[in-house]
C-alpha positions in Angstrom: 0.0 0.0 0.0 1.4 3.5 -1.2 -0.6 6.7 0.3 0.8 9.6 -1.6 0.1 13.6 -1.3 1.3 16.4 -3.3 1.9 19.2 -1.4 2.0 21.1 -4.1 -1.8 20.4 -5.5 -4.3 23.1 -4.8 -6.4 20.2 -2.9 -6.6 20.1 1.0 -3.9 17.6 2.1 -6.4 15.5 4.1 -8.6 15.2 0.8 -5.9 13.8 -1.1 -4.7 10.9 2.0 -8.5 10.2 1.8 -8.3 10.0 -1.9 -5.2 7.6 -1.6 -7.1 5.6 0.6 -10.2 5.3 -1.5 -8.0 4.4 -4.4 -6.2 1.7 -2.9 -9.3 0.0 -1.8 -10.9 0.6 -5.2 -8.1 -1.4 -7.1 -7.7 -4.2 -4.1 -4.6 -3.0 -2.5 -6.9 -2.5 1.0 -9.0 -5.1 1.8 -11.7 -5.7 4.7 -9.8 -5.9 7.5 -6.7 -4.5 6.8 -5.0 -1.9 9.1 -4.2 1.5 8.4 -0.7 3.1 9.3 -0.8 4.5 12.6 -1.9 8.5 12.5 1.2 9.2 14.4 3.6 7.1 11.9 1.5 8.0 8.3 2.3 11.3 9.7 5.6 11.0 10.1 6.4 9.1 7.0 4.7 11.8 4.8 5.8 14.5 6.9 2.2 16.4 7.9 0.5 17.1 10.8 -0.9 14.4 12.5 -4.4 16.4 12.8 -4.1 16.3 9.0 -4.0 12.6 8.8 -7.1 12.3 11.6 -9.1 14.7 9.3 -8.2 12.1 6.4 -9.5 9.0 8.4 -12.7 10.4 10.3 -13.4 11.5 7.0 -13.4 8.1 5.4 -15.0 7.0 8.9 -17.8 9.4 8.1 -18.5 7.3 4.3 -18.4 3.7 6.5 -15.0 3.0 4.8 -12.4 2.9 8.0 -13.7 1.7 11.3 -11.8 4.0 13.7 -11.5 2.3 17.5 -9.0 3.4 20.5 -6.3 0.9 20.6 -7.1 -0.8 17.2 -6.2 2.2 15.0 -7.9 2.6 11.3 -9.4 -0.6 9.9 -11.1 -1.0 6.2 -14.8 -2.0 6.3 -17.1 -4.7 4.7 -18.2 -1.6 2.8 -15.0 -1.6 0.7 -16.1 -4.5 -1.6 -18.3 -2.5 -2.8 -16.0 0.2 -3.9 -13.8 -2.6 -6.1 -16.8 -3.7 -7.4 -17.5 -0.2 -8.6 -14.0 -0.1 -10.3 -14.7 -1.5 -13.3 -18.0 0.8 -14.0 -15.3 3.5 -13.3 -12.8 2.1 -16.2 -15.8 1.9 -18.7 -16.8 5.1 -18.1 -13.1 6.6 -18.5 -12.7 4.9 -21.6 -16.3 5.7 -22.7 -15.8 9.4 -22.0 -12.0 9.3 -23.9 -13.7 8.0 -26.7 -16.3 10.4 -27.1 -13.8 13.1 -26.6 -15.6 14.7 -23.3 -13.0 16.1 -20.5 -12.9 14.8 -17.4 -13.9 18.1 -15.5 -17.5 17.6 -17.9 -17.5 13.9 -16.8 -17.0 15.0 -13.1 -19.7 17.2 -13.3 -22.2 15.1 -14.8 -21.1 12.6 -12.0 -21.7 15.0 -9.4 -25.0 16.5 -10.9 -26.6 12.8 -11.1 -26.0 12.6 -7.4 -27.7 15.6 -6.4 -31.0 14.0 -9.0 
């Protein structure tokens, strides 16, 4: 498992650890049951705040993705098969979009706009 952040991107630090985590479980790397690095150690390693890295996992708490308990640390749900499953929807649409020549930032929005429907 590889969690990355840029700190150069305009995105909020903890968005992008979240993002890293989503997209490991998306393509298998994090499985249902598997353990999260320490807050205190991904911290370290990536050289951020430790607050930083909290926001990251209560966030992916929040969507049912990380079980957070004292003593136990971060743990990936049942809830992320559903996210691998949802991969290859993901890789058709991609290619779908490429092929009809529509930018991602039109795709994203479309995305976003059949949520709020």
């Amino acid at each position: 498992m590889l969690l990355r952040v840029d700190p150069s991107s305009e995105a909020p630090i903890f968005e992008q650890l979240a993002a890293s985590v989503r997209s490991e479980v998306a393509r298998g790397a994090l499985v249902p049951g598997d353990r999260l690095p320490a807050a205190r150690e991904l911290a370290e390693s990536l050289d951020i705040n430790i607050h930083t890295v909290l926001h990251a996992y209560q966030d992916l708490r929040d969507e049912g993705l990380v079980d957070l308990r004292r003593g136990r640390g971060a743990v990936i749900t049942d809830r992320a098969s559903s996210h691998t499953e949802l991969l290859d929807s993901v890789h058709s649409l991609v290619a779908e979009a490429r092929r009809l020549g529509i930018a991602p930032a039109t795709v994203a929005a479309l995305i976003r706009e059949e949520f709020r429907s």
